[in-house]
C-alpha positions in Angstrom: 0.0 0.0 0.0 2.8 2.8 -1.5 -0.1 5.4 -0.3 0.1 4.9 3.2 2.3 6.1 5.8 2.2 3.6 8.0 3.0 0.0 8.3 1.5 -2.7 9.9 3.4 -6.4 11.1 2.4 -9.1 12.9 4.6 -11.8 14.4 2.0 -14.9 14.3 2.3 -18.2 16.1 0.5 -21.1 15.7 -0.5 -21.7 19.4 -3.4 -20.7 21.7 -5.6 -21.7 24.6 -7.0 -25.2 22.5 -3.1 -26.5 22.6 -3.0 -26.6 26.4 -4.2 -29.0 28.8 -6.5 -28.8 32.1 -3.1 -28.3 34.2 -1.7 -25.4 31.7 -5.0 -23.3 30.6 -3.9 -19.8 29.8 -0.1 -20.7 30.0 0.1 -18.9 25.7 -1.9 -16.2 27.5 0.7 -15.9 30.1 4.1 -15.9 28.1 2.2 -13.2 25.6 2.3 -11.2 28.3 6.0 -12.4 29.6 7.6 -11.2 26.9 7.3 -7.7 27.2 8.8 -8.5 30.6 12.7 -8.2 29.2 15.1 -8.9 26.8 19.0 -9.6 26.9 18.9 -5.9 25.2 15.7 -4.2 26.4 14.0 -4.0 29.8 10.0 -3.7 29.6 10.4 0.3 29.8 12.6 0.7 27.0 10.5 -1.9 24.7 7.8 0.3 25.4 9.6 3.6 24.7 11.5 2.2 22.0 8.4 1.9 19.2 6.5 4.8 21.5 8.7 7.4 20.5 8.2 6.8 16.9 4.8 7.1 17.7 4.1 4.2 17.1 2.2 1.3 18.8 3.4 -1.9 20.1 1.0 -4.8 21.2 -0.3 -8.4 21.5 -2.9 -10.9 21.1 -3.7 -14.6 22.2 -6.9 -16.2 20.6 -7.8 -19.9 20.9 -5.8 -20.6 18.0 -2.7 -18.4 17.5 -0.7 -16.0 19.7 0.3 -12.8 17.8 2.8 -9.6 18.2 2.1 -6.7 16.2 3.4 -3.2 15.4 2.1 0.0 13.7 4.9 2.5 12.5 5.8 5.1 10.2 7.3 3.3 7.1 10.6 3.8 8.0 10.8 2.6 11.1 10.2 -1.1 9.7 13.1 -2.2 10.5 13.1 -0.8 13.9 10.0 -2.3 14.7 10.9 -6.2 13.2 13.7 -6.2 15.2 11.8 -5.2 18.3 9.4 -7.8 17.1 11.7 -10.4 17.1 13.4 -9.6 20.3 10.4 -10.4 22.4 8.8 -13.0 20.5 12.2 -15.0 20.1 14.8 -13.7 22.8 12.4 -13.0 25.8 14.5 -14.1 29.1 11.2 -14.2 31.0 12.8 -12.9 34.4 11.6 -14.9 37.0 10.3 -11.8 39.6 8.2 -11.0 36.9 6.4 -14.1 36.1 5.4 -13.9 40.3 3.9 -10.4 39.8 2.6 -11.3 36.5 0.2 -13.7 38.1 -1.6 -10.8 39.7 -1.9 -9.0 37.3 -3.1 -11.9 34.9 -5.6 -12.8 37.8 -7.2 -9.6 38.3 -7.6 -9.4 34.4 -9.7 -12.6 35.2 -11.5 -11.2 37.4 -12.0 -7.9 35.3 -13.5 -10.0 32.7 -15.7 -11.8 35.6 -17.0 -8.8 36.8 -17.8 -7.7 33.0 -21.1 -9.5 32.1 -21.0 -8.9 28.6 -17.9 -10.4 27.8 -18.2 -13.4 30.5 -21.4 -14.3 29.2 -18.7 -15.5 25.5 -16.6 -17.2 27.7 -19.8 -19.0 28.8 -21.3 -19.6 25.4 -18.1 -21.3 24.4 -17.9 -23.5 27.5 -21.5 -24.8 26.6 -20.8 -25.1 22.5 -17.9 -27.5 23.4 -17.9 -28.9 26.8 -15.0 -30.7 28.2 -13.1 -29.5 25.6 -9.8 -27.1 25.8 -11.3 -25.1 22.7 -14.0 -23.8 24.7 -12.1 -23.1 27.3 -11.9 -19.5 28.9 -8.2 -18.0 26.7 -6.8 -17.1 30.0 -7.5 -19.4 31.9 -8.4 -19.9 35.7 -6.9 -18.0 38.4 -5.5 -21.4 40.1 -3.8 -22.3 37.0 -2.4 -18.8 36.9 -1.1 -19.1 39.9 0.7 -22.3 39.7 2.3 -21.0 36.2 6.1 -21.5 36.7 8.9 -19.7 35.0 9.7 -23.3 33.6 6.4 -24.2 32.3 7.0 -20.9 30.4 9.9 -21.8 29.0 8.8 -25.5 27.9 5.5 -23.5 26.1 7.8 -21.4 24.2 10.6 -24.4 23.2 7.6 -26.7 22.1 5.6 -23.6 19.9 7.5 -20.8 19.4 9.7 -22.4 16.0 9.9 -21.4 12.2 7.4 -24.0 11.2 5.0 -22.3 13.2 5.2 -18.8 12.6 4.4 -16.6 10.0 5.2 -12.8 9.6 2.4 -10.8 8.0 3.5 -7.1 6.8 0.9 -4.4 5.1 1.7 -0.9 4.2 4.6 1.6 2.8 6.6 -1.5 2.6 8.6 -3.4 -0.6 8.2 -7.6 0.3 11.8 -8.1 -1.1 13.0 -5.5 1.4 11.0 -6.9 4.3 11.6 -10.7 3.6 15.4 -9.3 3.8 14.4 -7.5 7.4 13.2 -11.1 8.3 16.1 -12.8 7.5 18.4 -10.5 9.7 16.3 -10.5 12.8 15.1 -13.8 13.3 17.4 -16.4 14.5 15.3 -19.0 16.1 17.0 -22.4 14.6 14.8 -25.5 13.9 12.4 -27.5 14.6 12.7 -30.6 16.9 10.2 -32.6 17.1 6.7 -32.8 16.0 3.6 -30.7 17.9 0.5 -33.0 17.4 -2.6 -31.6 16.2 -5.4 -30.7 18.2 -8.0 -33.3 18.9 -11.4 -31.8 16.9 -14.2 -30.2 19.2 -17.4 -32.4 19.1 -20.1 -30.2 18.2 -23.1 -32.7 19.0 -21.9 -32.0 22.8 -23.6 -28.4 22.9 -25.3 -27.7 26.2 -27.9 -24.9 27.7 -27.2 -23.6 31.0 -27.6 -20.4 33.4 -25.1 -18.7 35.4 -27.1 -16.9 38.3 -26.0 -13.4 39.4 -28.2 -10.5 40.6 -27.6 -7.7 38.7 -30.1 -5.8 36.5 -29.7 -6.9 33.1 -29.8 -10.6 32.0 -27.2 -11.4 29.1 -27.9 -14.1 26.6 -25.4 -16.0 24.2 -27.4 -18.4 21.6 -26.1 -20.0 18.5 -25.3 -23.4 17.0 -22.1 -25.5 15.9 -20.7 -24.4 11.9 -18.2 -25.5 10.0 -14.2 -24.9 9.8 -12.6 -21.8 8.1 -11.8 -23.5 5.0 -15.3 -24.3 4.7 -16.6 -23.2 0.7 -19.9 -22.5 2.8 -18.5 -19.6 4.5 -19.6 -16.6 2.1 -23.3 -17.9 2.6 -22.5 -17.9 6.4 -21.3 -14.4 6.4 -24.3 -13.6 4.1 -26.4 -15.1 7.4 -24.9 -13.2 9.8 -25.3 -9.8 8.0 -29.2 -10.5 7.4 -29.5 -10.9 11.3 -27.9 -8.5 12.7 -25.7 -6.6 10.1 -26.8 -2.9 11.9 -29.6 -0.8 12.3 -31.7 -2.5 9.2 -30.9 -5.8 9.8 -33.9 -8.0 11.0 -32.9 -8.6 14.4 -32.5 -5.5 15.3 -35.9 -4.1 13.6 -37.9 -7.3 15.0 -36.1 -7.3 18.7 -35.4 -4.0 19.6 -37.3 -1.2 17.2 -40.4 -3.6 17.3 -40.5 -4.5 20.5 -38.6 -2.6 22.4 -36.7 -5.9 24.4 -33.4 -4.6 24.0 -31.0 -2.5 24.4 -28.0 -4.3 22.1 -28.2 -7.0 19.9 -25.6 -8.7 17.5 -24.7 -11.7 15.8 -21.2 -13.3 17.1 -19.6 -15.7 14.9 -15.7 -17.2 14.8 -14.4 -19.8 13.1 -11.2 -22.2 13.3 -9.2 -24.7 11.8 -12.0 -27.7 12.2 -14.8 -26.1 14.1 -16.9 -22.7 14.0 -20.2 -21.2 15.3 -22.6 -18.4 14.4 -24.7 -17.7 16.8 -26.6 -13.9 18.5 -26.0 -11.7 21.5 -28.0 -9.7 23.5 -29.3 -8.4 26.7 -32.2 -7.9 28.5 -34.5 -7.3 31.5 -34.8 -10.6 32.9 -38.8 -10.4 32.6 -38.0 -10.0 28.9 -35.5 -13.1 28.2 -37.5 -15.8 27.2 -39.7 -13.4 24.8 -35.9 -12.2 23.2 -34.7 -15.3 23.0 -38.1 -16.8 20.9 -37.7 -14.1 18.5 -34.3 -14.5 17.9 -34.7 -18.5 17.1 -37.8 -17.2 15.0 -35.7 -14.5 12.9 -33.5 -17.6 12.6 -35.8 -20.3 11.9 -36.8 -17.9 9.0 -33.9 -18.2 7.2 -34.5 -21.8 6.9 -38.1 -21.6 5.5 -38.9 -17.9 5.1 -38.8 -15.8 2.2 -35.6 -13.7 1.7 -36.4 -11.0 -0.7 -34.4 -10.2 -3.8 -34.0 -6.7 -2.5 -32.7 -7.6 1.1 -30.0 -9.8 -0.7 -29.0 -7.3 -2.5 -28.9 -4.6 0.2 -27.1 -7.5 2.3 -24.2 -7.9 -0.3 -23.9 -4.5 -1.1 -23.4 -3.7 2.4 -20.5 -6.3 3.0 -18.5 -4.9 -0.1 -19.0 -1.6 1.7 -17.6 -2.9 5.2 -15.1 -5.2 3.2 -13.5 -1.7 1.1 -13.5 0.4 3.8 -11.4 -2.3 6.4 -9.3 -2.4 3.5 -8.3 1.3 4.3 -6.7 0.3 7.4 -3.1 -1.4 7.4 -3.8 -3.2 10.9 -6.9 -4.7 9.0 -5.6 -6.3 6.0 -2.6 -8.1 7.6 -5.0 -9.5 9.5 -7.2 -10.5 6.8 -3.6 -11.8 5.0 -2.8 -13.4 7.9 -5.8 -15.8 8.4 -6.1 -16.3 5.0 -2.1 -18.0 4.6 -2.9 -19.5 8.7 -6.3 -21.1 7.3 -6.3 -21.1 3.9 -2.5 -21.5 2.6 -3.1 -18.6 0.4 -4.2 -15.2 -0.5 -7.9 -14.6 -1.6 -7.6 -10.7 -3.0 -11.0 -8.9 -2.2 -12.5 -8.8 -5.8 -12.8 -12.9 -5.6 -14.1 -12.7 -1.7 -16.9 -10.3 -3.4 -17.2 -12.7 -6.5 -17.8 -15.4 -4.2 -20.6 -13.3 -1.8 -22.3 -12.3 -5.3 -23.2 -15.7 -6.4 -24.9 -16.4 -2.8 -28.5 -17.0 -3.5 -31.7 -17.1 -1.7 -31.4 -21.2 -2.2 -28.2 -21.2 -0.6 -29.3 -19.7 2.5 -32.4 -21.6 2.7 -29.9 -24.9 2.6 -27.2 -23.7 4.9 -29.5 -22.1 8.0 -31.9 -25.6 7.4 -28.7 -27.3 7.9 -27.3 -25.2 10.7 -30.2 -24.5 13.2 -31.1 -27.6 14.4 -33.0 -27.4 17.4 -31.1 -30.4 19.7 -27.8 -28.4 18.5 -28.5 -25.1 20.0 -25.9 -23.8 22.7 -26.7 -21.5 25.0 -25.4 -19.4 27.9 -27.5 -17.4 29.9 -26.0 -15.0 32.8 -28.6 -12.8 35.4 -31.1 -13.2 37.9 -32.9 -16.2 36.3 -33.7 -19.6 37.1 -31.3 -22.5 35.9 -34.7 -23.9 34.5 -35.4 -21.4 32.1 -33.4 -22.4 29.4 -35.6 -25.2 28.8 -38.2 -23.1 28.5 -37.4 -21.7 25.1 -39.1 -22.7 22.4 -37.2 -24.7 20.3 -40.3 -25.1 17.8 -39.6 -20.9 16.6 -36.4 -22.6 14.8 -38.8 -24.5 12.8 -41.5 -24.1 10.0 -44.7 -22.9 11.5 -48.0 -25.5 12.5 -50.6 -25.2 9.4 -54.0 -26.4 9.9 -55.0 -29.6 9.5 -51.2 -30.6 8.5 -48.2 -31.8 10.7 -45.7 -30.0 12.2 -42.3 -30.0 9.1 -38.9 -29.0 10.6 -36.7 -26.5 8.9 -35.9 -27.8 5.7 -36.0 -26.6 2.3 -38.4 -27.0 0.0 -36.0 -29.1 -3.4 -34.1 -26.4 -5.2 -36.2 -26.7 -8.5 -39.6 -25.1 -6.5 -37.4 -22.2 -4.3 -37.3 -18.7 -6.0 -34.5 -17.6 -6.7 -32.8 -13.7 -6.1 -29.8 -12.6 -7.4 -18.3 -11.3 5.7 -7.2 -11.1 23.7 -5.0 -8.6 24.3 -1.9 -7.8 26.7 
């Protein structure tokens, strides 16, 4: 991007909370944060100072599925900011003082997020999409396995992850590649691999749960949504498509139906992720408590629609059009697209330029959705998490039957599923 300024790079490993066990849960959380600790060079103020006083910005990231180090600086100061980059992610001596007062502060961010109900309530939903298993588990962790991190469990993370066949370095900006794949070369000495890092056991999605978190405060919080399908997935344009008729801003359908309509709410959004073998689409929102099972009904209704409603040639349309919009103007940002380039080498193994992601968002059709939502909102597959002053019971109060094609008289009850193709009308996307 010669028009820019600025550049944008990301140190990404392939590691997060689903590689750790019961015993470890949060340890990639912890050594994200470590290594800003010190360097054989740099003590944490001067790594802060060093890219500050470029005006830059210097950061970090650990998801369920890759830890990641990033920079934004003036073009100039790429090499400045690689080599910081590869000082902490590669030469961190993790000073053993720290990793004691780290623990606090790593607890009370757990107990920040606790006290937060509209961000616990996720860490919930993902417990109950895939029980039992480390991907649902909360990215930093529990505060007893926090506490019982050791400077040498650090360092075992780190020797068994952090290696050149797991990490990738994505750039975006005022930048020449030949230049930077040069920078790349000179800073990162990190030898190789030894061993081999077994993959991941896949999350079981027929093990979604349903249950309730009791607290007294005034609002109840509700995370609903079903089991998808892995990155890669060719369905994943009609997904996207999906999410945008939901709850894709003020004209979207569940925010006209929920919240202008009704009044239940005060935000509401759709929350979707997906990985390397699993995903999920599924809605947010929150709610007087009185109001919960009436929000949630609609929602599975608005959802159940997509399965056997009519979607209107002129609300695809709108729909599409608005994802090019949102697609065009992230492209603006630096920080945006190495992401997007990022995920697509991490998940994809290659670069899918925005003029084929919109190719492929055009030819979603009315048919497709119909197939993919019939196939996605099962009613025995819906996961929920529920966090207020409600009873544990009420989450089998919800009625499972709004996810499926309404009673017509004199005939039998039909689940979600699509009428054949030939009789369907057609119409022409944590930090330290």
């Amino acid at each position: 991007m010669p028009d820019r300024d600025s550049v944008t790079i990301g140190v990404w490993v392939e590691v997060g909370s689903r590689y750790e066990d019961d015993a470890t849960a949060g340890v990639s959380h912890f050594l994200e944060h470590m290594v800003f600790k010190a360097t054989p060079t740099r003590s944490a103020r001067e790594i802060a100072l060093e890219v500050e006083r470029l005006g830059g910005s210097l950061n970090a990231f650990t998801s369920r599925e890759h830890t990641c180090y990033h920079a934004r600086v003036v073009g100039r100061d790429l090499p400045t900011a690689l080599e910081i980059l590869a000082d902490l992610s590669t030469r961190a001596t993790l000073p053993a003082a720290e990793v004691q007062k780290e623990r606090l502060v790593i607890a009370e961010e757990i107990k920040d997020a606790h006290d937060t109900p509209n961000e616990w309530v996720h860490d919930l939903f993902a417990m109950q999409m895939w029980p039992g298993h480390s991907i649902g588990r909360s990215i930093a962790g529990t505060i007893p396995t926090v506490m019982g991190t050791t400077r040498e469990t650090l360092h075992k993370h780190r020797a068994r992850f952090y290696r050149p066949d797991r990490m990738l370095i994505a750039a975006c900006g005022n930048l020449s590649h030949a230049k930077l794949v040069s920078l790349v070369k000179k800073a990162f000495t990190i030898g190789t691999p030894t061993g081999r890092v077994e993959a991941p056991s896949t999350p079981n999605g027929a093990m979604v749960q349903r249950g309730v978190a009791h607290r007294e405060i005034n609002q109840t919080h509700v995370c609903l949504g079903f089991p998808l399908w892995k990155f890669a997935d060719p369905r994943r344009h009609t997904v996207l498509v999906i999410s945008n008729i939901l709850g894709g801003g003020m004209s979207s359908r569940l925010f006209q139906s929920v919240r202008e309509q009704r009044g239940l709410v005060y935000a509401i959004y759709p929350i979707q992720d997906s990985y390397q073998d699993a995903g999920f689409l599924g809605v947010y929102f929150a709610c007087d408590p009185k109001h919960m099972l009436e929000a949630s009904n609609l929602v599975l209704k608005e959802m159940g629609q997509l399965a056997y409603g009519r979607i209107g040639a002129t609300e695809l349309d709108d729909v599409k059009s608005q994802l090019r919009g949102n697609l065009l103007l992230g492209l603006e940002s630096t920080s945006s697209r190495m992401h997007r380039i990022a995920r697509h080498e991490l998940y994809l193994g290659d670069y899918v330029t925005p003029a084929q992601t919109m190719k492929a968002i055009r030819k979603v059709s009315a048919a497709d959705i119909r197939n993919v939502a019939s196939e996605a909102f099962v009613p025995d597959r819906l996961a929920m998490a529920v966090l207020g002053p409600v009873p544990g019971e009420i989450v089998g109060k919800v009625d499972l039957g709004a996810l499926q094609r309404p009673v017509r008289s004199g005939r039998k009850r039909l689940t979600a599923r699509p009428k054949p193709a030939s009789s369907q009308r057609k119409s022409p996307s944590r930090r330290a």
